[in-house]
C-alpha positions, 0 to 999 in steps of 0.5 A: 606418837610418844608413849609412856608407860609406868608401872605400880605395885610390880616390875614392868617387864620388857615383854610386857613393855613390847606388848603394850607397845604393839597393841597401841601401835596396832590399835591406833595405826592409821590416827597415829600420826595425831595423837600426840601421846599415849599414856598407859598406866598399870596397876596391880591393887591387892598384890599377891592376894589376887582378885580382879585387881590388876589395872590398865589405864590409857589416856591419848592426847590429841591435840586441843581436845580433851584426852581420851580416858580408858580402863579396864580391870581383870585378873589377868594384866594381859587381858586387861592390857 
């Protein structure tokens, strides 16, 4: 499974990376092997003004059927992850 994730309005960490990494892995364990990609990207909206702005969005390609969309927003990026 190839994942790609970008980052927007912030600097993506390498802790933060290997979260994500290890929640989908966790997360998608045993369908894995069809998901051809993963796409995760996160936001930051209103920068230091703070507020429910921090975004999280994933999309898994699986074969020839539409993509799965999911997000989430939250004041934390952990959480919203």
């Amino acid at each position: 499974m190839r994942i790609d994730i970008q980052s927007r309005g912030f600097q993506l960490t390498a802790a933060l990376r290997n979260r994500i990494e290890r929640r989908l892995r966790f997360a998608l364990g045993p369908a894995g092997a069809r998901i051809r990609g993963v796409l995760v990207r996160l936001t930051d909206q209103n920068g230091p003004r703070g507020g429910i702005d921090k975004r999280c969005m994933i999309r898994a390609t699986l074969g020839p059927a539409p993509p799965i969309l999911i997000r989430q927003e939250d004041y934390d990026l952990y959480v919203a992850i």
